[in-house]
N, C-alpha and C positions, 0 to 999 in steps of 0.2 A: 853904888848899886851893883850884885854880883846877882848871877845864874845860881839858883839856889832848891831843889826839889824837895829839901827835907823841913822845911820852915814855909808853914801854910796860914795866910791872911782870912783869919776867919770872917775880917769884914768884909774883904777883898771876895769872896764869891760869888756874889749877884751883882758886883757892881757892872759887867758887859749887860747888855738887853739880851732877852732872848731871841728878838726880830733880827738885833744884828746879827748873834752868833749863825742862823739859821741862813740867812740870804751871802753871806762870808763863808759858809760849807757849800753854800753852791754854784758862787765864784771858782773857788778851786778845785772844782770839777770840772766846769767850764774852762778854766784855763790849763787842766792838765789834758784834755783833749785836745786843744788846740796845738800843743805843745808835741803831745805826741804824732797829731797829722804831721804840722810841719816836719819834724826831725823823720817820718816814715817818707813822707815824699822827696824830702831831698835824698833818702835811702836809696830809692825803688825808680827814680821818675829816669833815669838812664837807660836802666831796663825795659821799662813798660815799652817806652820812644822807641828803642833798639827795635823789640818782637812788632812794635807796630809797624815802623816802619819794612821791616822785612813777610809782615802776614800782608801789607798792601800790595808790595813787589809780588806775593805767591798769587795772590788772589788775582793779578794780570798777567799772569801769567809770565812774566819779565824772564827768569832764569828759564824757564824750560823753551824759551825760544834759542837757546843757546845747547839746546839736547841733553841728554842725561849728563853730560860735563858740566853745563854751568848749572842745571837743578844740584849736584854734588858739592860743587865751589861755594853755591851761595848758602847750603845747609852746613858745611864746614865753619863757615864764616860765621853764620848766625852762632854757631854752639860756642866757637872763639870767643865771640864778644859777650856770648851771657856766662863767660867764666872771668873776663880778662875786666870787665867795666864792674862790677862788684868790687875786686881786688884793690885795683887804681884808684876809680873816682868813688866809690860810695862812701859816707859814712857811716861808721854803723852805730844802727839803732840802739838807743836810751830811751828806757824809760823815764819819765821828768820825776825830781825828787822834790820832796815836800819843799827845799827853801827854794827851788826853783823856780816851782808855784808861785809862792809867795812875790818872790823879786820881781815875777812876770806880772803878778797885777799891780806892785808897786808901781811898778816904769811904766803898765799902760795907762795907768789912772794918772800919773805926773805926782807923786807924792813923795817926800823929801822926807829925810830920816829914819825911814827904813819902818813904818810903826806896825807893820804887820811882822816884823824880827823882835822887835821889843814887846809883842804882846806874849812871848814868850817867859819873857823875865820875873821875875817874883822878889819883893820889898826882904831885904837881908835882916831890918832891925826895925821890925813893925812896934817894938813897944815903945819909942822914942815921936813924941807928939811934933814936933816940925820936922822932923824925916815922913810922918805919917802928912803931915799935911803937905809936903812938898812931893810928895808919891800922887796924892790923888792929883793932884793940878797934873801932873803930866799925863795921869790916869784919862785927865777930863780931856786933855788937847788931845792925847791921841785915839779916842771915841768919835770926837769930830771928824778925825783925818780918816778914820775907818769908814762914816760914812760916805766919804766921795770914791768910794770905788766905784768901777765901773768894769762892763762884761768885755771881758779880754777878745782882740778881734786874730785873725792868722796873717803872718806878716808872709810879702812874697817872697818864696825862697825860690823859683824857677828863673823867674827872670834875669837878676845877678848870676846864678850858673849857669845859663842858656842864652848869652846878650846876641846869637846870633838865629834866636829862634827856631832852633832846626826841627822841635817839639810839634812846632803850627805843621812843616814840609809835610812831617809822618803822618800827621793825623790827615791831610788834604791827601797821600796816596792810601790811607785806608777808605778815605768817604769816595774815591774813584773804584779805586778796587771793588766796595760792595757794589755802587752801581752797575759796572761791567759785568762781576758774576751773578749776582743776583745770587736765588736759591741755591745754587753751585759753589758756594764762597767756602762753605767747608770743608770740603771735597778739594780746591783746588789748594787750601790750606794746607790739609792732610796730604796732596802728592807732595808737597813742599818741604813738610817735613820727614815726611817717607817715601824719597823719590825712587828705593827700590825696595819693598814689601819685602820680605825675606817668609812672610808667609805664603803672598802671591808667586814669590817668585819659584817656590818648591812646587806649589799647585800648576802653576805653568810649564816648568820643566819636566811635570811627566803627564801633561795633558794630552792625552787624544781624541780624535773627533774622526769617526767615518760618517761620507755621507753615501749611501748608496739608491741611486735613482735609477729608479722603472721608467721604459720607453713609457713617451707617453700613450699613447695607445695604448695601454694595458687600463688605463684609468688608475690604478695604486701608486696612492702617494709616497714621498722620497720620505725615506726611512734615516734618522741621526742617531749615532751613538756614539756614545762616549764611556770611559774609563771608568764610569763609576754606575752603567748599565749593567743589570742585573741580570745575567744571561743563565735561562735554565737550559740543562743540555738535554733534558728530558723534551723538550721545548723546542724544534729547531725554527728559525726563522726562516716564514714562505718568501723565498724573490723570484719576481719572474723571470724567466732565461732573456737575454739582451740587456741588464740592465748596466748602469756605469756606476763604477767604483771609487772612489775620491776620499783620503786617509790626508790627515796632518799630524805629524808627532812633534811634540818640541820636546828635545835632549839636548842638556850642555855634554854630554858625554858623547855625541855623537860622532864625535871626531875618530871617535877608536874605532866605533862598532856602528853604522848609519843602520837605522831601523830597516826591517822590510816587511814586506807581507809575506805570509806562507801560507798557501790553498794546498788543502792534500798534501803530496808531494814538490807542490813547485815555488820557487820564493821569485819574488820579484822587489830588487832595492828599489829605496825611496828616495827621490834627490833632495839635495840639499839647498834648500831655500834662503840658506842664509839665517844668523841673528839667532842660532838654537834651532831654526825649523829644518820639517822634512816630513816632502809629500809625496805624494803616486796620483797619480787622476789614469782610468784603465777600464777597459771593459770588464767585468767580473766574471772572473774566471769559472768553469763551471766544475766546482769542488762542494765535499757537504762540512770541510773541517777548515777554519780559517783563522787565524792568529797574526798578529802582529808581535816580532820578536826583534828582541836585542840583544846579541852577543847568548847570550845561553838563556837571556830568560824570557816569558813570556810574556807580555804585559798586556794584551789585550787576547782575548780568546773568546769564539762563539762558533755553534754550530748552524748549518744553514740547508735547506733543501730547495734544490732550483728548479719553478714550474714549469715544464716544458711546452714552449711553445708548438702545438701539433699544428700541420696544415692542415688547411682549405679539403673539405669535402663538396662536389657538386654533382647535380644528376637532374636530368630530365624530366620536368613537371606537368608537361603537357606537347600538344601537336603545335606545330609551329602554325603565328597568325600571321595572315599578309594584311594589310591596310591597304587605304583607297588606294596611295601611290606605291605603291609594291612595295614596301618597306616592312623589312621582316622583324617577328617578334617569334622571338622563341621564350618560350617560359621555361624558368629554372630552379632548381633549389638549391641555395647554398647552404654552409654552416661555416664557424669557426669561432674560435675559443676565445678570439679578441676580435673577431668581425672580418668581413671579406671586407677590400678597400677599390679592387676594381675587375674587371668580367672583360676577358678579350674574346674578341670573334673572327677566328680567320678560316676564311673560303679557296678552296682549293677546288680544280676540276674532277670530276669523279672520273675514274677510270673506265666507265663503260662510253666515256664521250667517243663520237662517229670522227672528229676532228681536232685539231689542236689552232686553236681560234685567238686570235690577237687576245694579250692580257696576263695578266700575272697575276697570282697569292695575295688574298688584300687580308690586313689586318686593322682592325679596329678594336677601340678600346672606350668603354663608360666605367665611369665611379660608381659604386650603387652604394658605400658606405652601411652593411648590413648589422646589425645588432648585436653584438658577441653571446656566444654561448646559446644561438639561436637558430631554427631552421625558419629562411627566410628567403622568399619566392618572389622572384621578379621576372618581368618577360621585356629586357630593353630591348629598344628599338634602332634599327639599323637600317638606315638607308642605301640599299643595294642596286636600285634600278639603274642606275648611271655602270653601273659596271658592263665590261664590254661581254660576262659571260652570262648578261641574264635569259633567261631562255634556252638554259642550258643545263645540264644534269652536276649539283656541287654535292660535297661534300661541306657542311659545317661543323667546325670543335669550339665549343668554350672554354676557354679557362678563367678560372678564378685564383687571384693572387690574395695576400694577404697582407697585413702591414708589415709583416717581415720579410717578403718575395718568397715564400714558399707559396708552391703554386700545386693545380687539381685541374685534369681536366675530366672531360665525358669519356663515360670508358667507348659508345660508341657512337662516334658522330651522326651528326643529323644528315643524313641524304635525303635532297628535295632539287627539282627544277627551279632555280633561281627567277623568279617573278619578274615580270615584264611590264611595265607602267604601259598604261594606255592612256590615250592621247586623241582628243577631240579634233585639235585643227588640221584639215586635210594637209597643211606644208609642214607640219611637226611630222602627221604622220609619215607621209614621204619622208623626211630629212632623216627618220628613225628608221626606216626600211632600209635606205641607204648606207646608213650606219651598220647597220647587219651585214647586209653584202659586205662592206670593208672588211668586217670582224671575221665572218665566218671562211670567206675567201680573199683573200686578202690580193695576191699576187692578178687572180683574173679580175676584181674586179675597181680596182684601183682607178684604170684608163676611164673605164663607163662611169662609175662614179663622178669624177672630176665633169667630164662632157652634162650628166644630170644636173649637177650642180652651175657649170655656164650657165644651160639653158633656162635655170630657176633665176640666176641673178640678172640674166635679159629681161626676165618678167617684176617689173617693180613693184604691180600690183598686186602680185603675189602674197609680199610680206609687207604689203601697203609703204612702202618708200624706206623703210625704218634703213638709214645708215649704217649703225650696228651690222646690221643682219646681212646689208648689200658686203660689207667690207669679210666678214666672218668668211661669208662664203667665196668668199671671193679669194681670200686668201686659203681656205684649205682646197679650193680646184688648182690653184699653181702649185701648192705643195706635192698635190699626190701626182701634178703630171712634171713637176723639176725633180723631185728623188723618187722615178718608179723603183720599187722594190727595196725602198728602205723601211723596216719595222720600227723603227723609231718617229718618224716622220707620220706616218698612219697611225700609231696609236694618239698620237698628238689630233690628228682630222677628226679620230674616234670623240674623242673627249672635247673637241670645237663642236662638234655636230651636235653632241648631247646638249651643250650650254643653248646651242642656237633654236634647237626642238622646243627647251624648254624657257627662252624667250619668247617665241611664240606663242607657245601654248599657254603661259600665265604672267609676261611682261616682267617684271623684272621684280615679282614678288619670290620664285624660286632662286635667283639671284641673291635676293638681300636673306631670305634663310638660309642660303649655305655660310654665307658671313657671318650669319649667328653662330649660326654650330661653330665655326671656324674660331670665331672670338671664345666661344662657352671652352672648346676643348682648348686651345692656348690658353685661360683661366686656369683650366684643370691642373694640365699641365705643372703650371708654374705653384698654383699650390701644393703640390707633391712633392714641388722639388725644396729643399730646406738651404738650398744656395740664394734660391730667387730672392731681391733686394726688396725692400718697401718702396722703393722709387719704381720698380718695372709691376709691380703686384697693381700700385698705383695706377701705370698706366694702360698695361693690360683689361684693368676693369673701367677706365673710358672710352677702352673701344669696345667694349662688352656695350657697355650704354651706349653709343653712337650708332651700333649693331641693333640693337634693340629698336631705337628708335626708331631708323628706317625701313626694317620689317615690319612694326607697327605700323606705318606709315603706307606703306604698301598693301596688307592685310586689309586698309580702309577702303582704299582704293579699291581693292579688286572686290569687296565686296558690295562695293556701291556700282560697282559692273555690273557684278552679277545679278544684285538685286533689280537692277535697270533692265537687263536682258529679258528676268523673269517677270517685269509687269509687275514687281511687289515692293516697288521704292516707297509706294505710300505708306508701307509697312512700318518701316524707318528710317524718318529722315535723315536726314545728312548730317544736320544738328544734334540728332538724340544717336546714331552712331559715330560723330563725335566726343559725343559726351561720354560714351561708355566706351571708348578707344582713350579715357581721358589716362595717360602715361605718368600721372601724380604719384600714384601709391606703388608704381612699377619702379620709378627713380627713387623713393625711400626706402622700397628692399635693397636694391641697389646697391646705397648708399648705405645701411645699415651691413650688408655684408663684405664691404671696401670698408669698415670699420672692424669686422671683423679678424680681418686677415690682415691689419696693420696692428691691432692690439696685439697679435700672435695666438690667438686661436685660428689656426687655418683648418681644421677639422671640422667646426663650426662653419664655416665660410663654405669649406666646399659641401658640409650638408644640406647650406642655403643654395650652392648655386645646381644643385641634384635638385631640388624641389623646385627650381626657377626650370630648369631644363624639362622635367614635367609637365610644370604648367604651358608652356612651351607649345610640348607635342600635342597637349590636349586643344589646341585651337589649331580649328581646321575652317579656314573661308572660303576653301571650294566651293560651289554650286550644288555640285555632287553629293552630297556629305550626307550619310542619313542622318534623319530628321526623327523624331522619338512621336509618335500618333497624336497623343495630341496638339504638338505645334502645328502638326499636316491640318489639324481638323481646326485647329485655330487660324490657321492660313488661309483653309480654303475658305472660312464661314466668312473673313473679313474680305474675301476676295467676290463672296456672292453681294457682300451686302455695300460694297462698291459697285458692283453693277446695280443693283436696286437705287440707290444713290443716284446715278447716274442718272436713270430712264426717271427718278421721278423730278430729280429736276429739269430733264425735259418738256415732260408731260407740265411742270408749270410755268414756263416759257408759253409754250403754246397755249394753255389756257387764258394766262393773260392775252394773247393776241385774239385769243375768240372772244375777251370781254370788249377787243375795244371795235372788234367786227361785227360783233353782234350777231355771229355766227352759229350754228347748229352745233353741241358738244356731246352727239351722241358717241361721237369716234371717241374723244376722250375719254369718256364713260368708260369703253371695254378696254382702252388701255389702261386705266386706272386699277379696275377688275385685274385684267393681266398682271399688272404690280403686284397686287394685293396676294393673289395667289401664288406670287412667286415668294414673296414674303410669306407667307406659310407653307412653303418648304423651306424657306432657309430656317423659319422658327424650328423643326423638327429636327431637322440639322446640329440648330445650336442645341436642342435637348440631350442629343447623343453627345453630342462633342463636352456640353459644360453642365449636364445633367439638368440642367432648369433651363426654362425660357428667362433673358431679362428682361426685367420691365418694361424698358423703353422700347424695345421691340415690340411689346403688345400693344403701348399705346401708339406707336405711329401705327400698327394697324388697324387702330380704332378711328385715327382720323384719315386714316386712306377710305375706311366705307363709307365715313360721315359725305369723306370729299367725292365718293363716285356718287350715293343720294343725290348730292347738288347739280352732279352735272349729266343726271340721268332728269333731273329737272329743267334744262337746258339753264342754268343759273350759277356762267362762271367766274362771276362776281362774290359767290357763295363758297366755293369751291377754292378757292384761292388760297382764304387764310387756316383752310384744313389741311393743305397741301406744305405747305408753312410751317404748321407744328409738327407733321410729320416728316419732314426734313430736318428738322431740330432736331426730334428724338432720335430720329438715325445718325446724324453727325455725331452725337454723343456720345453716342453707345459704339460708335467707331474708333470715338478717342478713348474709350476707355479699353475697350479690347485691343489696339495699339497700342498701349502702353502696359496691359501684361503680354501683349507678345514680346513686346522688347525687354521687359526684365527675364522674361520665361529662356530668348535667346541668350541673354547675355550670362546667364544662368549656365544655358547650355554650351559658350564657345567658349568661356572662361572672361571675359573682356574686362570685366570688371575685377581688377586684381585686388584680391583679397573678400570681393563679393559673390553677389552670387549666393546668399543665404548659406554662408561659411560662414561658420565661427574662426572669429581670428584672435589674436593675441595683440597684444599694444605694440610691434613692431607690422601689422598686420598678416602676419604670419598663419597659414590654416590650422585650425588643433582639428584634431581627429575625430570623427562621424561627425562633419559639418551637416548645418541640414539641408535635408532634401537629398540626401546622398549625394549631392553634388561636389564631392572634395577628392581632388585627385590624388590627396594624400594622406591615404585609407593608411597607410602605416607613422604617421606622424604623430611625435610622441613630445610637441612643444611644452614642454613644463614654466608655467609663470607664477617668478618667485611673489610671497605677498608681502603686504607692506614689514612684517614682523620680521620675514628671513629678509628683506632689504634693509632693514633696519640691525639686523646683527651683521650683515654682511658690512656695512658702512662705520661701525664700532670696529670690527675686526682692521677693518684697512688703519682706523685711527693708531689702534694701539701698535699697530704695525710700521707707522711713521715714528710715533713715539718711542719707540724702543730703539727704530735703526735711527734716531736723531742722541742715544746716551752713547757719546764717544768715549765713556768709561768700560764698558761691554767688551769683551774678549773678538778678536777680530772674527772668526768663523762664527759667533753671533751674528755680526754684521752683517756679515756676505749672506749667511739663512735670509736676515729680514729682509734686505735687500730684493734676494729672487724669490722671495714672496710677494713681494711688491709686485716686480714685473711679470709672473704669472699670472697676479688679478687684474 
């Protein structure tokens, strides 16, 4: 039997089935795909392993922990190996050819004799009848052997070339890799095999970035520009005069030619930062033409106009006010373009003085923090009386500074008699007369002085035994008679005598408010100053609060004196001015602006502790203090109807003792009468005072008549329990009028911080036209964001974390996001 194409068995064509030929076409489909994977994977799987294991090294970042030299070594390497393993180890790909097929299903089905090669063949002498019958029998054996084929499976080809598995290694550093980068994985991929961009690296090499930042005081935000800022010169850009200047250039050519800046006429180089960079950080010059150049060219250019900061204007808004304790208020008008920032006051002697009097040039200084771009009138307050030239003809100047120290003052100062505190207790006032003598004569009357002073501290009773007071004076009588005629020495007795007057005269409540002041301006102070640390800011404002407290604390006291002295404690008790001394919402201002001033807002901080210093001056628990008409008429009505009170619970005392005497109640009678009519002056009284009669006042005068009927009957058994309900309604009507006198006070001395029928803000803060006019801070301008601007304000911080956390971001990205962070 030969291979023969041109001699065709016409019986021979239908003898295969058409099922077989059909399921035999798709075998060797089947098996020529299998055929091609394997010979493609043993082609490719060298490679694959090679880039995986080298994208799982990128993805950990492994070579760039060894800097831009080992990201370079290991991307060399990588490109070695996908030229050099193709070369050497790969086979190359075949397609599988038709007998390949074939033999592959022979060998997988296990069939012997090749019968998928001989179904090729064709009968050479089909007309010869035992050649024909000896064709078909082979015909028929190998139709059998065709049907045990079977579906070709793919033999391992990895394992025999990889017996030491280094395939599994790669793939366990890719499945580490993705978990460590995460979403990042092709990014760190992409530096790996681009560890230096040659696009980036041109964009970077002529990158610049100016930042230029406005004091902050101006309020205008810091301004960024860059290379590819669109700068119209018809356009110049507004900065305001003080701002700082801050430029990065990166050039590899900088070695020849280092960039600089050029303002107008003047350049200033940029140092060299190193790695291509070069900076300037500099106040900004004041020019309107500015460029950044290199070697002859220009590479950045823009025009600019600088807002000049004008000073401070101030002028005289009014006559000067003294206060209870001679503390002067002069009212004033400021202006300026970014706000005044503080108001000094200093006192000089006028020149028509009859003498030249112990004492020197005092200066003082408040913050008033005024509104920019606005005229704005305040009249601080200065406490003068402790100077040793009160009662004496001054000269006052203000000036007003500004946030840049440009200063303004009066063009002509205020000339006035320097106010003279008066003083109630006869051994102040003595000790104060004496104090004059030293001042005004100092040399004659130093000796007599000292002798006044023995003979006061002979007398204990004097200053009722107070230690303190023995030891004070005791020690400035040896001073002035062991240094006669030293001026050092005397202005020291001057200043001991003042402390000692005003021990006596209000106990150690003037004492603990100069500590306040003393703590507020050391506050002040330290917020101006931009050295001060957050550790001393810190502790400065717990002695502001320890300050606070113990003048609160004294304030109570001396006012539950006073109220005891004047007969009007039942006004308010001890408890309920307590309660409205309560120092809660005073320590969460506090507290709230000791947050301030450590976030770094200290402009905030010191406008809270100007509005703390305010509220301050507006509590006055002197005795003295005027009183606004209708407290006086609510005073006095609850002061009548405590005597009424009184005599009626007498009159039922003794009633009861005539029920059990059995006595005559005519006397009672007219004293009851007498009540009653006095009760109808106080009603007329309250009508003036609170425009209506109350209730309860008419009905205990209805049971006062009822109760004189009874005992005009001699019946003071009857009388009794009319006397009874008309104690009742008076006691009521008592607590109720005590307790609007006490919100009415507390209204009026500030006690209640943040009340007081003030509108506040959720820090308790006053917003402006509290009600009742009661708010001392008629120019208070607290804006409270809503929930909508809290809600973009807390998105903006997000995305602001979010960006400065992409460490793919150019570094002066960074740094922006960065002090954007620490600014909010």
């Amino acid at each position: 039997m030969t291979h023969t194409p041109r001699h065709d068995d016409p019986q021979d064509k239908h003898r295969r089935p058409i099922k077989l030929s059909a399921r035999l076409g798709f075998l060797r489909a089947i098996a020529a795909w299998v055929i091609a994977a394997e010979r493609g994977t043993a082609s490719i799987w060298r490679i694959v392993v090679w880039a995986m294991a080298f994208a799982g090294l990128w993805m950990l970042q492994i070579p760039q922990m060894f800097g831009m030299a080992g990201s370079i070594i290991a991307l060399i390497i990588f490109v070695v190996g996908l030229v050099y393993i193709p070369w050497r180890y790969s086979p190359r790909f075949q397609m599988p050819r038709p007998v390949d097929i074939d033999r592959r299903l022979e060998i997988d089905s296990g069939l012997s004799h090749r019968p998928l090669s001989q179904s090729h063949d064709r009968l050479a002498n089909p007309q010869k009848d035992d050649t024909r019958r000896l064709w078909d029998v082979a015909r028929d054996q190998q139709q059998k052997l065709l049907a045990r084929l079977r579906t070709p499976r793919p033999r391992p080809v990895l394992a025999p070339a990889d017996p030491m598995a280094l395939r599994i290694l790669a793939a366990l550093v890719v499945i580490c890799g993705l978990a460590i980068a995460g979403p990042s994985w092709t990014a760190r991929v992409h530096d790996g095999l681009v560890p230096f961009s040659w696009p980036k690296a041109v964009e970077k090499a002529d990158a610049i970035t100016v930042w230029i930042t406005p004091p902050v005081y101006t309020g205008v935000p810091e301004m960024v520009f860059s290379e590819k800022t669109q700068f119209d010169p018809a356009k110049p850009i507004a900065i305001p005069m003080g701002s700082d200047i801050k430029v990065r250039v990166r050039s590899h050519w900088g070695d020849m030619a280092a960039p600089v800046l050029a303002a107008d006429g003047q350049s200033f180089a940029m140092d060299n930062l190193g790695d291509g960079n070069y900076g300037l950080v500099r106040p900004l010059p004041q020019a309107s033409h500015f460029r950044i150049r290199q070697l002859v060219f220009n590479r950045m250019e823009w025009m600019a106009t600088i807002i000049p900061d004008t000073p401070p204007t101030i002028a005289v808004a009014g006559e000067p006010d003294i206060g209870p304790h001679a503390d002067v208020k002069i009212p004033v008008k400021v202006r300026d373009d970014y706000g005044v920032e503080t108001l000094d006051m200093t006192v000089t002697l006028a020149a028509d003085a009859e003498s030249i009097p112990l004492g020197a040039d005092y200066t003082a200084t408040q913050t008033i923090m005024s509104p920019p771009g606005q005229d704005y009138e305040t009249a601080p307050s200065f406490d003068l009386a402790w100077h040793p030239w009160a009662g004496l003809p001054v000269q006052i100047s203000m000036t007003a500074t500004d946030h840049r120290g440009q200063t303004a003052s009066l063009n002509d100062p205020v000339t006035m008699t320097l106010p003279e505190r008066a003083f109630r207790h006869p051994l102040a006032r003595q000790l104060v007369t004496m104090r004059k003598r030293l001042i005004r004569t100092p040399d004659e009357a130093a000796s007599n002085v000292a002798y006044d002073l023995e003979t006061i501290v002979m007398s204990p009773s004097t200053y009722q035994g107070d230690p303190v007071i023995f030891l004070a004076l005791r020690s400035a009588a040896v001073r002035l008679l062991t240094y006669p005629g030293n001026r050092d020495e005397m202005a020291a007795v001057v200043a001991l005598l003042w402390d000692v007057a005003l021990r006596v005269e209000d106990g150690n409540m003037t004492m603990a408010y100069r500590s306040l002041k003393d703590a507020q301006q050391a506050l002040q102070n330290a917020l101006r100053d931009p050295t001060t640390t957050p550790e001393q800011l810190a502790q400065l404002v717990e002695e502001l609060r320890q300050a606070m407290a113990e003048y609160m604390q004294e304030m109570m006291r001396e006012m539950q004196k006073n109220m005891a002295e004047s007969g009007s404690e039942q006004l308010m008790t001890a408890e309920a001015l307590e309660q409205a001394m309560n120092t809660m919402d005073l320590s969460a201002y506090i507290d709230q602006m000791m947050a301030r001033a450590m976030s770094g807002d200290r402009n905030a901080a010191q406008q809270m502790l100007n509005d703390l210093q305010k509220m301050m001056e507006s509590m006055d628990p002197s005795a003295d203090m005027q009183l606004p008409e209708d407290v006086k008429k609510m005073m006095e009505s609850l002061g009548g109807l405590q005597e009424i009170i009184e005599q009626q619970e007498k009159l039922l005392a003794e009633t009861k003792d005539a029920k059990t005497t059995e006595s005559e109640t005519v006397e009672e009678k007219e004293r009851q009468e007498t009540i009653r009519q006095d009760m109808g002056e106080l009603m007329m009284k309250m009508d003036e005072a609170l425009g209506q009669i109350p209730e309860k006042i008419g009905e205990a005068e209805q049971f006062m008549r009822k109760s004189g009927e009874e005992l005009a009957a001699n019946n003071p058994g009857g009388s009794i329990p009319h006397q009874e309900d008309a104690l009742d309604r008076l006691r009521n009507q008592q607590k109720q009028m005590s307790e609007k006198l006490q919100q009415r006070l507390q209204q009026m001395t500030m006690l209640s911080f943040g009340g007081g029928g003030m509108r506040t803000d959720p820090l308790g803060r006053p917003i402006e036209d509290g009600e009742g006019g009661q708010n001392p801070w008629s120019k208070s301008k607290v804006e409270v964001p809503d929930e909508a601007e809290r809600r973009r304000i807390y998105d903006i911080m997000q995305e602001l974390r979010k960006k400065s956390g992409e460490l793919t971001r150019p570094d002066y990205e960074l740094d922006y996001f960065h002090r954007l962070m620490r600014q909010f």
